[in-house]
Structures are given as C-alpha cells and as structure tokens.
N, CA, C and O atoms as CSV, one atom per row, in Angstrom:
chain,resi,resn,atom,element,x,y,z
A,1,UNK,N,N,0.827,-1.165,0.000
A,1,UNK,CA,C,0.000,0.000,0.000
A,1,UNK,C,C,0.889,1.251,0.000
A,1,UNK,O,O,1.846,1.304,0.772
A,2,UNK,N,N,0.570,2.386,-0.944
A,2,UNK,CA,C,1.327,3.434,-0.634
A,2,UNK,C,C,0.891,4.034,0.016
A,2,UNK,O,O,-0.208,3.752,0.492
A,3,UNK,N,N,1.614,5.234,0.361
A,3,UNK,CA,C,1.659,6.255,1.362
A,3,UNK,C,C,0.561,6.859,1.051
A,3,UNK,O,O,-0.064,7.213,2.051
A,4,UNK,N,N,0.070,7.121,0.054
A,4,UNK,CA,C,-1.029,8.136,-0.266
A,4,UNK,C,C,-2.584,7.603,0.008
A,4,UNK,O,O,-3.577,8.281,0.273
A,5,UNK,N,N,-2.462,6.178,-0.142
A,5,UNK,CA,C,-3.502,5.413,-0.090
A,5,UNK,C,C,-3.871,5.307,1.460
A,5,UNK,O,O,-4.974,5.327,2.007
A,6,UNK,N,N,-2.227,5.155,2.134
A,6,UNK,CA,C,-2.767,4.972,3.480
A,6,UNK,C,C,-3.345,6.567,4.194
A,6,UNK,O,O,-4.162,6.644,5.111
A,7,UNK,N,N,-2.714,7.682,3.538
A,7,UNK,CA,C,-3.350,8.854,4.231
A,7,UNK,C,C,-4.828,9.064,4.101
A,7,UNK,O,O,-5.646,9.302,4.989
A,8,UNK,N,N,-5.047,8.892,2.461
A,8,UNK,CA,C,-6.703,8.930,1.920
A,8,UNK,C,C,-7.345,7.862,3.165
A,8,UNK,O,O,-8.097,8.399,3.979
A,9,UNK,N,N,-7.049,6.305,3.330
A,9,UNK,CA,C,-8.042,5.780,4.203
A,9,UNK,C,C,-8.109,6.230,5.735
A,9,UNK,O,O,-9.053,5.856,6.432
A,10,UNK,N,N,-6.901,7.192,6.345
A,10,UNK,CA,C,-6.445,7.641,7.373
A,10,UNK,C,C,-7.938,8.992,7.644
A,10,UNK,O,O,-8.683,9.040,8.623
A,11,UNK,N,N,-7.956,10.091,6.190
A,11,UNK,CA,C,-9.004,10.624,6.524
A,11,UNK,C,C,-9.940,10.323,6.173
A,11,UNK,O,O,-10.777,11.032,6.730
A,12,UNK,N,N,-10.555,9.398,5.295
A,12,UNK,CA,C,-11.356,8.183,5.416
A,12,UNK,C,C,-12.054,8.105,6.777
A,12,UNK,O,O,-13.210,8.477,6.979
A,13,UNK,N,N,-11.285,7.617,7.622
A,13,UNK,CA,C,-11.807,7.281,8.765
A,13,UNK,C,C,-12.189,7.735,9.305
A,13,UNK,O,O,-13.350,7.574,9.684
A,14,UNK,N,N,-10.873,9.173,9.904
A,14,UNK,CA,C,-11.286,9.999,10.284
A,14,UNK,C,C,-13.193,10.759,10.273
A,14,UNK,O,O,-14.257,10.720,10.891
A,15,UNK,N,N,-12.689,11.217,9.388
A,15,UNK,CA,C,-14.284,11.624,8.169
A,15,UNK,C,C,-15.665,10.651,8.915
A,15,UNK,O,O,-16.733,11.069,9.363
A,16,UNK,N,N,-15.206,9.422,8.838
A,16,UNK,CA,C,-16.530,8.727,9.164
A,16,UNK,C,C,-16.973,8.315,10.723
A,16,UNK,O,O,-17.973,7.767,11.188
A,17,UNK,N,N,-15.544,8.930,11.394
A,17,UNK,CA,C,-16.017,9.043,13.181
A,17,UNK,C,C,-16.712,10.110,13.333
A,17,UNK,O,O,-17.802,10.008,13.896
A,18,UNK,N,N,-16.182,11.577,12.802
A,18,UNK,CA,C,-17.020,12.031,12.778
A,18,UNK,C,C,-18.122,12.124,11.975
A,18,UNK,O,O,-19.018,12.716,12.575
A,19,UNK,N,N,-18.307,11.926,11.322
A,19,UNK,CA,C,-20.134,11.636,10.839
A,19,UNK,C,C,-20.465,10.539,11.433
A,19,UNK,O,O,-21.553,10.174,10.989
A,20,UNK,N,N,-19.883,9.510,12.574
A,20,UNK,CA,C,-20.656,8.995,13.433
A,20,UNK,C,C,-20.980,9.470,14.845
A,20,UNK,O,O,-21.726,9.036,15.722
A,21,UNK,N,N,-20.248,10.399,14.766
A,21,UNK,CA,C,-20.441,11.058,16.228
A,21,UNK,C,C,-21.546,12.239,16.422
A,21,UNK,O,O,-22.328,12.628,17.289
A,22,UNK,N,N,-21.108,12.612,14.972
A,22,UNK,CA,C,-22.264,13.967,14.953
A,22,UNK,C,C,-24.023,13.460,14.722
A,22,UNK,O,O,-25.015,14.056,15.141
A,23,UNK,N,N,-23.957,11.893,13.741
A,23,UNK,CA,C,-25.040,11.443,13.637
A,23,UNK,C,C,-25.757,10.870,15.005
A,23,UNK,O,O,-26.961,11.080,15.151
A,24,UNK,N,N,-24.932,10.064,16.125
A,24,UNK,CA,C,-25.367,10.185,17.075
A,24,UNK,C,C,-25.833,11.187,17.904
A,24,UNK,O,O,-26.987,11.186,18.334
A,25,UNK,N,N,-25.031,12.029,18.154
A,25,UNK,CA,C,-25.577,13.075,18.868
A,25,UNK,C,C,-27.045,14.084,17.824
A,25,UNK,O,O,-27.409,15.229,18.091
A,26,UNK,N,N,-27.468,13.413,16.961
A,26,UNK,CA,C,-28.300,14.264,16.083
A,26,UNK,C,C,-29.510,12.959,16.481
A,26,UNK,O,O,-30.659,13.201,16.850
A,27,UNK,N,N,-29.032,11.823,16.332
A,27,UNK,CA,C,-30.720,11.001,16.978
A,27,UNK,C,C,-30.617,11.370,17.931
A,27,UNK,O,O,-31.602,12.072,18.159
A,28,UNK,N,N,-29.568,11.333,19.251
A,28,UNK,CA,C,-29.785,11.465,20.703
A,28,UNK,C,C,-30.858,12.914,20.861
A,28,UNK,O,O,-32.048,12.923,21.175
A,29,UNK,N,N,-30.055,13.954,20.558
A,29,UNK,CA,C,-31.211,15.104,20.088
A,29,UNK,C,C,-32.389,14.673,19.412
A,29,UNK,O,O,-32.828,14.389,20.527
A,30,UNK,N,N,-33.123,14.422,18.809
A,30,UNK,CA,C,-33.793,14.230,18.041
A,30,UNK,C,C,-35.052,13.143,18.783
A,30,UNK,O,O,-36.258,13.258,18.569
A,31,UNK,N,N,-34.497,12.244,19.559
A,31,UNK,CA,C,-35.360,11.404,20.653
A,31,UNK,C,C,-36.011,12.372,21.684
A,31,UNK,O,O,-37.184,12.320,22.052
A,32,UNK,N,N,-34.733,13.579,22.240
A,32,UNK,CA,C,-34.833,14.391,23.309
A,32,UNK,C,C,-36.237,15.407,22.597
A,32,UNK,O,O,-37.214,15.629,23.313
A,33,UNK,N,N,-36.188,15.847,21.436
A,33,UNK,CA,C,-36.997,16.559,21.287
A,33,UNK,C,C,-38.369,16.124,20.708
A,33,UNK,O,O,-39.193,16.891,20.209
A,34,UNK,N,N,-38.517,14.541,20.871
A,34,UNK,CA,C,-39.809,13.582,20.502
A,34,UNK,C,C,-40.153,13.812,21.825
A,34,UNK,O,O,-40.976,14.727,21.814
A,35,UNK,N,N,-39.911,13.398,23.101
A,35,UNK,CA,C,-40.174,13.346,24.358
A,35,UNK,C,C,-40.434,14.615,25.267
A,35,UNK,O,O,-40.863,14.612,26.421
A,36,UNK,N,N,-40.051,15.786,24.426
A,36,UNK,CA,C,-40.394,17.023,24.451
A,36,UNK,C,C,-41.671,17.602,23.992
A,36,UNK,O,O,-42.411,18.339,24.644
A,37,UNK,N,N,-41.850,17.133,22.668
A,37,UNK,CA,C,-43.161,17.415,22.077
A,37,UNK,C,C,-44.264,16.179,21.931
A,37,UNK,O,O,-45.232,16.096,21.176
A,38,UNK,N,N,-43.987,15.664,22.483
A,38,UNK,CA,C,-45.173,14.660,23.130
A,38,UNK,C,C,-45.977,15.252,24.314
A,38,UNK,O,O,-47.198,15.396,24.370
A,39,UNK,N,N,-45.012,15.579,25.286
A,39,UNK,CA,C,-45.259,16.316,26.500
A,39,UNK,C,C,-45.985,17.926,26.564
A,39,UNK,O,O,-46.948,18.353,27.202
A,40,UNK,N,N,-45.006,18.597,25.556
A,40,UNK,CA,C,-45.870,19.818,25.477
A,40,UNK,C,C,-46.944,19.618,24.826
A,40,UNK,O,O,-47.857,20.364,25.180
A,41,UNK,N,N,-47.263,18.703,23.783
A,41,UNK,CA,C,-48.704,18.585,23.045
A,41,UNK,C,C,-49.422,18.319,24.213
A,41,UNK,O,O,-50.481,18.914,24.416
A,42,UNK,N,N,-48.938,17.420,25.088
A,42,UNK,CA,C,-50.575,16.747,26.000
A,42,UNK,C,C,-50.993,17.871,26.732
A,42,UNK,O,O,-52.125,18.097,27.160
A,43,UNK,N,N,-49.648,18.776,26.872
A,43,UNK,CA,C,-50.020,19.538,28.004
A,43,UNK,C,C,-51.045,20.958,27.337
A,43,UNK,O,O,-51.926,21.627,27.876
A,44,UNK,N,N,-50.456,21.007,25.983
A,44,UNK,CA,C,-51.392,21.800,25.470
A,44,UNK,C,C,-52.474,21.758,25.310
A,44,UNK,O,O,-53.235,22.725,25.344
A,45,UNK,N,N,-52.854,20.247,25.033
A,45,UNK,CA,C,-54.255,19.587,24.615
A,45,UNK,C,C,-54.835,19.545,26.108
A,45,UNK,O,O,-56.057,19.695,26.080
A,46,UNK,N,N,-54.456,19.427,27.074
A,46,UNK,CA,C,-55.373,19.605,28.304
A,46,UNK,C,C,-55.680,21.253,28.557
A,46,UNK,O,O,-56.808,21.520,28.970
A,47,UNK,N,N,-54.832,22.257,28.353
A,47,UNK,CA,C,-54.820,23.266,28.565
A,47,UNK,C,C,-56.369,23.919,27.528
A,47,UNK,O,O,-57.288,24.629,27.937
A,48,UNK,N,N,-56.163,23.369,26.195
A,48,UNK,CA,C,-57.258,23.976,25.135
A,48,UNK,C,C,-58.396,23.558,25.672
A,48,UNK,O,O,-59.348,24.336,25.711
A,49,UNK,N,N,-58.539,21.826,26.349
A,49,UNK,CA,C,-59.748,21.198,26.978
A,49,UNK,C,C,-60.328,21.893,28.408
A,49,UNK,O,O,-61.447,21.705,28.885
A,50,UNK,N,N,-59.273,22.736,28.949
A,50,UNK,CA,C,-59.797,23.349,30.416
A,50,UNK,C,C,-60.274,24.615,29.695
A,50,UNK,O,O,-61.475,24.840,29.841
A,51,UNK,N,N,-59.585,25.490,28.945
A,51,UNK,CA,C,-60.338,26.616,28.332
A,51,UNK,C,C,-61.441,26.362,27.749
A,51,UNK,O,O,-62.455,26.715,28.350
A,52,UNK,N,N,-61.597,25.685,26.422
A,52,UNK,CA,C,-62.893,25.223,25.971
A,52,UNK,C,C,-64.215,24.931,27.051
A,52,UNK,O,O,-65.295,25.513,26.947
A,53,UNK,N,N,-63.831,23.711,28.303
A,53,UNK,CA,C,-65.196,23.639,29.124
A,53,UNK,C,C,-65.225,24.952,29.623
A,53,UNK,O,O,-66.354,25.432,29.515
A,54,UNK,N,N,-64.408,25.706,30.126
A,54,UNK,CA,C,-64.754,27.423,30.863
A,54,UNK,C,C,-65.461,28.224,30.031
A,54,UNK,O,O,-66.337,28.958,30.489
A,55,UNK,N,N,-65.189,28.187,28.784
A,55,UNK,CA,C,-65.890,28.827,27.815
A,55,UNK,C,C,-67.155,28.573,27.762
A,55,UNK,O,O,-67.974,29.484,27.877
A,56,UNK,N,N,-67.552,27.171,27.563
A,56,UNK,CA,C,-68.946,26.505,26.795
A,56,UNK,C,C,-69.696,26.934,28.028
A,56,UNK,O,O,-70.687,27.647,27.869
A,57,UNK,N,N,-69.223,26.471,29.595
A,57,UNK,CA,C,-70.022,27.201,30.816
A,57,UNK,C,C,-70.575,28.034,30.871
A,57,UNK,O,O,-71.786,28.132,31.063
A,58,UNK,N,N,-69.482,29.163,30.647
A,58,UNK,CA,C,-69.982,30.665,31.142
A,58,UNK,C,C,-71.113,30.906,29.857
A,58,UNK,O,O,-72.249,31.379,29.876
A,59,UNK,N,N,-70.366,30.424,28.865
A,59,UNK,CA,C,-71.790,31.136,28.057
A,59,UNK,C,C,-72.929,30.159,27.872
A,59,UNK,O,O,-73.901,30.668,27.314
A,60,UNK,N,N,-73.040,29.066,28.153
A,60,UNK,CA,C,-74.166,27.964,28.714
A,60,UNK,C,C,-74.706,29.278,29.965
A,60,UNK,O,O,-75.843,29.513,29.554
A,61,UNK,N,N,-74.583,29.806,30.676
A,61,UNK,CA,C,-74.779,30.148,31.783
A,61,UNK,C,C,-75.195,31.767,31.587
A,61,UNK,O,O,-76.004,32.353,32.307
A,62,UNK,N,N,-74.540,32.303,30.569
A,62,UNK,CA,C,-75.524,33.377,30.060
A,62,UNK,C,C,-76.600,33.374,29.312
A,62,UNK,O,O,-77.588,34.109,29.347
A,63,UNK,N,N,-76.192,32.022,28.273
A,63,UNK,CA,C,-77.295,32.076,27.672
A,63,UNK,C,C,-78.581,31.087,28.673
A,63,UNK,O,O,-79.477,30.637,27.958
A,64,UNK,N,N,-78.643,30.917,29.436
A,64,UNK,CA,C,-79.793,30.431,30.390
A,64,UNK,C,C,-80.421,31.787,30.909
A,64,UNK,O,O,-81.621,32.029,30.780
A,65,UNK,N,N,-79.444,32.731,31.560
A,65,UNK,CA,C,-79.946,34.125,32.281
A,65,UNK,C,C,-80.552,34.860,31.520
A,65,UNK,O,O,-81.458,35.646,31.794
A,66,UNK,N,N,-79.814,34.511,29.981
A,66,UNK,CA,C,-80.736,35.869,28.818
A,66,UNK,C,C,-82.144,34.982,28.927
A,66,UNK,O,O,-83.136,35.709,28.870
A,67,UNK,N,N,-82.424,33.623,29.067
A,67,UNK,CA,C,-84.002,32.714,28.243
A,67,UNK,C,C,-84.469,33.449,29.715
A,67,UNK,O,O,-85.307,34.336,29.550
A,68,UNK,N,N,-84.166,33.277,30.738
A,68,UNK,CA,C,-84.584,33.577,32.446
A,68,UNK,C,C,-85.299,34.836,32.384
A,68,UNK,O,O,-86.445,35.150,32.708
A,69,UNK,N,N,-84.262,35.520,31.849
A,69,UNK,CA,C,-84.563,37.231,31.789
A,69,UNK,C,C,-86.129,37.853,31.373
A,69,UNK,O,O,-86.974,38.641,31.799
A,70,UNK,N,N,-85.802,36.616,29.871
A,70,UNK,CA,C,-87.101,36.813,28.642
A,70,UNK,C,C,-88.008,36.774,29.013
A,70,UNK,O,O,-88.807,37.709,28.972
A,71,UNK,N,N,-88.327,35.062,29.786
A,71,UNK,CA,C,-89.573,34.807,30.227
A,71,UNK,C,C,-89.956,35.571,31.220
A,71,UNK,O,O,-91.092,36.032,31.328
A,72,UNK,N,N,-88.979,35.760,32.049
A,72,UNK,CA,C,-89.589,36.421,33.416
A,72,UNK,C,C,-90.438,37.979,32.676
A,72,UNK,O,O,-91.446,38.528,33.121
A,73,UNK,N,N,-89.683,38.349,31.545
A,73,UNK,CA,C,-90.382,39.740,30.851
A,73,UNK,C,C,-91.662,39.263,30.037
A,73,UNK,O,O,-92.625,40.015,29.890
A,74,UNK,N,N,-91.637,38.429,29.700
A,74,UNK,CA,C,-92.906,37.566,29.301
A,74,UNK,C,C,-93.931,37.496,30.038
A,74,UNK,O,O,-95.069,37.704,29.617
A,75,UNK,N,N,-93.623,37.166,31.335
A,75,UNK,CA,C,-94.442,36.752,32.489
A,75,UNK,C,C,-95.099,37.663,33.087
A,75,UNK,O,O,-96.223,37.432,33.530
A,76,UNK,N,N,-94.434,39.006,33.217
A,76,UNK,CA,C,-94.641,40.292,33.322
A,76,UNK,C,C,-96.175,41.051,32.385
A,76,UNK,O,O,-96.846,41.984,32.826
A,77,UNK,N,N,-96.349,40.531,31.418
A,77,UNK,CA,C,-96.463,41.202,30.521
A,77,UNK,C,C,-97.768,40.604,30.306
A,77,UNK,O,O,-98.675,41.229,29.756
A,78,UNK,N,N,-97.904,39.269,30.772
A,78,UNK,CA,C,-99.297,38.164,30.576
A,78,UNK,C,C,-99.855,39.092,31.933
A,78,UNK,O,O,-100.689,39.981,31.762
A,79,UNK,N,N,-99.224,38.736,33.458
A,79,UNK,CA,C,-99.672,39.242,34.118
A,79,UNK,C,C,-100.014,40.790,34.363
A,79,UNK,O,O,-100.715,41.070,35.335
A,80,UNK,N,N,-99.580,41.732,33.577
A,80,UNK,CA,C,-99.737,42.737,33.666
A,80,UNK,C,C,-101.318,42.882,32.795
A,80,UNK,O,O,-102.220,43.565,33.280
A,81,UNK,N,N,-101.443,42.323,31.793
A,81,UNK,CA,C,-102.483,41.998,30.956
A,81,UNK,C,C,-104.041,41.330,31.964
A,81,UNK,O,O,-105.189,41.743,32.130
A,82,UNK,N,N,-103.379,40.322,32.360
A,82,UNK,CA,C,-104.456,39.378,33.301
A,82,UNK,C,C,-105.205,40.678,34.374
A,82,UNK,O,O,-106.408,40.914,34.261
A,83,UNK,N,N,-104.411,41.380,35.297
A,83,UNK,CA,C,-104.175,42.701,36.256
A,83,UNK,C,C,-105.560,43.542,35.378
A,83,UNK,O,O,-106.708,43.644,35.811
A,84,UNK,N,N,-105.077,44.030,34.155
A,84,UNK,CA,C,-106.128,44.866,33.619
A,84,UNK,C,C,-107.330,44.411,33.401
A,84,UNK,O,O,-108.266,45.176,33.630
A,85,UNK,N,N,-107.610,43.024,32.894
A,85,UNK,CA,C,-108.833,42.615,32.808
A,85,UNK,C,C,-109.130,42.640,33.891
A,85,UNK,O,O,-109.850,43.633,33.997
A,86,UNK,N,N,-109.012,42.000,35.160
A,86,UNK,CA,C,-109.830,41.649,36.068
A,86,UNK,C,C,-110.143,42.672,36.541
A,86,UNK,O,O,-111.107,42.685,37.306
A,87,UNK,N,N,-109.218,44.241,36.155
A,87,UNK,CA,C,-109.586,45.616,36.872
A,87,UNK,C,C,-111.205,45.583,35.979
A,87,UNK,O,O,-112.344,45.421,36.415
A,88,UNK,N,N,-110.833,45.749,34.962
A,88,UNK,CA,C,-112.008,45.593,34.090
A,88,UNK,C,C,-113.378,45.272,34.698
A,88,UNK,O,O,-114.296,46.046,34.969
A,89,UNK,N,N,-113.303,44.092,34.829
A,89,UNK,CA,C,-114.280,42.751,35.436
A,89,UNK,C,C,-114.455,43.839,36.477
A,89,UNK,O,O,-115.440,44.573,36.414
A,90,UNK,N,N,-113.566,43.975,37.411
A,90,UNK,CA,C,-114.372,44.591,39.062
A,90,UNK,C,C,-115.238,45.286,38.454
A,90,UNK,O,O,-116.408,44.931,38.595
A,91,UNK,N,N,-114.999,46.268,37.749
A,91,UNK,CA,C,-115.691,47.947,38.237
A,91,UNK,C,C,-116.976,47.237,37.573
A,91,UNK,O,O,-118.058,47.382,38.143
A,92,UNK,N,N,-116.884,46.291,36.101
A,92,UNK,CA,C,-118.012,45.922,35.692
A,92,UNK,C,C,-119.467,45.507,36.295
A,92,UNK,O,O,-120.645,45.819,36.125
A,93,UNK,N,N,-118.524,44.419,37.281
A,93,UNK,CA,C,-119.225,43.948,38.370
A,93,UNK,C,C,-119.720,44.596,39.652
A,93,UNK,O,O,-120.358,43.937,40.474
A,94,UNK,N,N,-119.477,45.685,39.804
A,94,UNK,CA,C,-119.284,46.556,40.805
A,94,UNK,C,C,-120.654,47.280,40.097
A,94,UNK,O,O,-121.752,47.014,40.587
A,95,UNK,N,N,-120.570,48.123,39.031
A,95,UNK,CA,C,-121.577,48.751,38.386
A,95,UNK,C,C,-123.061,47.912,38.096
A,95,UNK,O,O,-124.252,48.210,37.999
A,96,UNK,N,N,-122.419,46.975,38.039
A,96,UNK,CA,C,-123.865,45.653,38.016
A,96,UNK,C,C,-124.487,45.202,39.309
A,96,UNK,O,O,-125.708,45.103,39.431
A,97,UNK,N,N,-123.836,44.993,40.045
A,97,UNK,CA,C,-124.321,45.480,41.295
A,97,UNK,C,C,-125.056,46.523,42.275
A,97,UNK,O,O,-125.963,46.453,43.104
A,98,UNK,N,N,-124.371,47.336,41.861
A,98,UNK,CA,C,-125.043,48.526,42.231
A,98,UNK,C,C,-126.110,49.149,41.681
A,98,UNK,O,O,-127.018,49.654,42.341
A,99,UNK,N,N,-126.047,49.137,40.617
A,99,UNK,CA,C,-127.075,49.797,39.533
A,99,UNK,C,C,-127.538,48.769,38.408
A,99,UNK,O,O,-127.063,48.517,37.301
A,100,UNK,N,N,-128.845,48.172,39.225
A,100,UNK,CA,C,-129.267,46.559,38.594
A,100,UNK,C,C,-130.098,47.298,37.133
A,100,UNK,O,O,-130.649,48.392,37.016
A,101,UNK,N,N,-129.966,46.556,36.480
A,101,UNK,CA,C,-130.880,46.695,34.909
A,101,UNK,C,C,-132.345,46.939,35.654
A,101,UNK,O,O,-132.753,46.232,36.576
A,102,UNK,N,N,-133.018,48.002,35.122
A,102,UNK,CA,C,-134.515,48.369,35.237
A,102,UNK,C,C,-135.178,47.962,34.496
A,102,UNK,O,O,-134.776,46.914,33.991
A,103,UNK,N,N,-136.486,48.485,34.013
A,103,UNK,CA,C,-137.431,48.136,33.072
A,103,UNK,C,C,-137.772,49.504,31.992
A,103,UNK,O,O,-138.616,49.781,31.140
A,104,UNK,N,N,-136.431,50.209,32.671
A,104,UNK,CA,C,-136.759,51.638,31.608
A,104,UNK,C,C,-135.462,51.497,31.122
A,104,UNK,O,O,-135.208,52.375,30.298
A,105,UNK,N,N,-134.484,50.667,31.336
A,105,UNK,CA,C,-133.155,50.863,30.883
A,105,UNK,C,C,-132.062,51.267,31.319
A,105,UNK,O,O,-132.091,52.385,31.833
A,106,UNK,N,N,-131.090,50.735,31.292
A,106,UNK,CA,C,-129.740,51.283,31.763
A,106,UNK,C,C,-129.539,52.841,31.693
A,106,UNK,O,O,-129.438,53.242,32.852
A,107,UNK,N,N,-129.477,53.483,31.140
A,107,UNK,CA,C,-129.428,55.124,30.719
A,107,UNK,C,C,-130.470,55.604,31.272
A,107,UNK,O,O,-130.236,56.802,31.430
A,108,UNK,N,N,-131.523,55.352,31.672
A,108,UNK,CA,C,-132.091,56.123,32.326
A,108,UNK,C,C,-132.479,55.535,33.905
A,108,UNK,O,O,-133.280,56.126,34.630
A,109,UNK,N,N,-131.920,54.533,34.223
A,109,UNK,CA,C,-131.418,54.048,35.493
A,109,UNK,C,C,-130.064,54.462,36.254
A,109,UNK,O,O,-129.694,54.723,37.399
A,110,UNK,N,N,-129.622,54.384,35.157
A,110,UNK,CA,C,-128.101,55.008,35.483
A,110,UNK,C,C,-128.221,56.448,35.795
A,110,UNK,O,O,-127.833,56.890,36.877
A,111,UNK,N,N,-128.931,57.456,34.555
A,111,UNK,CA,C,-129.283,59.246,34.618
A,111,UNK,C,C,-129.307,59.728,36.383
A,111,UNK,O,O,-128.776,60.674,36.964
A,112,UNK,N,N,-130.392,58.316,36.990
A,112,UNK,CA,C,-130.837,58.892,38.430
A,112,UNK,C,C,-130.079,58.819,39.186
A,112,UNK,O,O,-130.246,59.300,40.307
A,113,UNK,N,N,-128.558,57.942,38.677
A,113,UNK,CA,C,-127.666,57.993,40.544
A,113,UNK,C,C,-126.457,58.403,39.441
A,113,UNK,O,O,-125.795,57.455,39.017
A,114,UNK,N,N,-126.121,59.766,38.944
A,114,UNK,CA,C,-124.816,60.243,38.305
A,114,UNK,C,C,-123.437,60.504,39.218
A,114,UNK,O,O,-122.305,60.791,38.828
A,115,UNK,N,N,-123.880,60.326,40.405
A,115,UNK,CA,C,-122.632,60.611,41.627
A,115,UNK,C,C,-121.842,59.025,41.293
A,115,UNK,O,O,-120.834,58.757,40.640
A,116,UNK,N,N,-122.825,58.144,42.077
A,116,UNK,CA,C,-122.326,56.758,42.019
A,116,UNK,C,C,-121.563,56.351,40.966
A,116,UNK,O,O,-120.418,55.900,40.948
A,117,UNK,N,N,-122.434,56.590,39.989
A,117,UNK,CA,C,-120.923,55.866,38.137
A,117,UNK,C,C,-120.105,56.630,38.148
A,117,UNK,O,O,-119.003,56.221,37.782
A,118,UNK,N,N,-120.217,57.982,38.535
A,118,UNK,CA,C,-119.145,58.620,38.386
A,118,UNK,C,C,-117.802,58.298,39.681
A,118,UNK,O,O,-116.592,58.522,39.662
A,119,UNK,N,N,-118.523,57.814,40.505
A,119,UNK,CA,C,-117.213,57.514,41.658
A,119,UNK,C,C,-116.609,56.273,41.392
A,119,UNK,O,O,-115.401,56.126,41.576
A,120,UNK,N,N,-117.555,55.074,40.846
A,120,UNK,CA,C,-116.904,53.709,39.857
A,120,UNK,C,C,-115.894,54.073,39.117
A,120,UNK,O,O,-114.762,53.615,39.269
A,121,UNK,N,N,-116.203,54.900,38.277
A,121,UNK,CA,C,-114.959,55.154,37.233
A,121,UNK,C,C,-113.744,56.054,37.275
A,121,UNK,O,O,-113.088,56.143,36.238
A,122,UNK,N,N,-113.341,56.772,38.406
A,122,UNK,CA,C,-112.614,57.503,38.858
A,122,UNK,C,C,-112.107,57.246,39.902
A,122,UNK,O,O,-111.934,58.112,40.759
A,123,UNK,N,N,-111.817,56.202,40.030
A,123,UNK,CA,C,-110.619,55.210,41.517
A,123,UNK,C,C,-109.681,55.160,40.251
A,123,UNK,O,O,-108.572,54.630,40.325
C-alpha cells in the first residue's frame, strides 16, 4: 500500500467518526426533542380542553340568564295583561251590582244615581 492510499483511508476514517459522532448526537437530540413534544402537546391539549369547558359554561350560563330574563319579561307582561282585565271585570261587576238593569233601561237608570258611576270610574 502506498503512502497516499494509506493517508486517503487515514481521513477516510477519520471523516466517518465524525459523521458517526455527529449522527449520534443528532438522533440522541432528536429522541430528546420527541419526548419534548409529546409532552408539550398533552399539556397543550389539556390546557385547550380546560379553556374550551370554561368557555362553553360561562356562556351555557348566560345564555340560560338571557331565556330567564325573557320569560320572566314575558311573564310580566301576561300578568300585567291578566291585572287589567280583572280591573275591568271589578268595576263591571261593581256597576252591576249597584245599579241593577230596570225596566226603563240602563241610561235612564243610570241618569238617576250620576254621583255613584261617576265615583266607579274615577278610583
């Protein structure tokens, strides 16, 4: 073997320790940063899953207070209604009572007591 042959396989070798050394240390890295991002994914994926249920809650939880709100304004609004009729109904009943149907007619049953209807309808 000559001299030249033996230097060429000399850095030959050389050459291929290191590209075995650097290739190791490039999987060793390379495992390190699988076991890295395994970890930060889960941890992310629990993190998006605790935000997401906080989210869907609170607004599960407004949107119940806005339907709450509605009806209760709904409810308001029947009963405020119901309130007027039956005001209605009283005085009706109140006037029917007091001043029974004659045989000459309401209007001229009514003509003779003008204090009385007039105090019915002005409460």
């Amino acid at each position: 073997m000559t001299v030249r042959a033996k230097i060429l396989i000399g850095f030959l070798s050389l050459s291929m320790v290191a590209l075995g050394v650097v290739g190791y240390a490039a999987f060793s890295s390379m495992s390190d940063m699988d076991v890295y991002a395994l970890t930060s994914s889960g941890q992310l994926g629990y993190h998006v899953v605790s935000e997401s249920s906080t989210a869907l809650e609170s607004n599960a939880e407004a949107s119940i207070l806005r339907l709450a709100t509605d009806q209760a304004d709904i409810s308001d609004v029947v009963f405020e209604q119901v309130e007027s009729e039956m005001d209605t109904l009283v005085r009706y009943a109140a006037t029917v009572q007091i001043l029974p149907m004659c045989s000459a007619g309401p209007v001229v049953c009514n003509a003779n007591r003008p204090s009385l209807v007039r105090s019915l309808f002005t409460e």
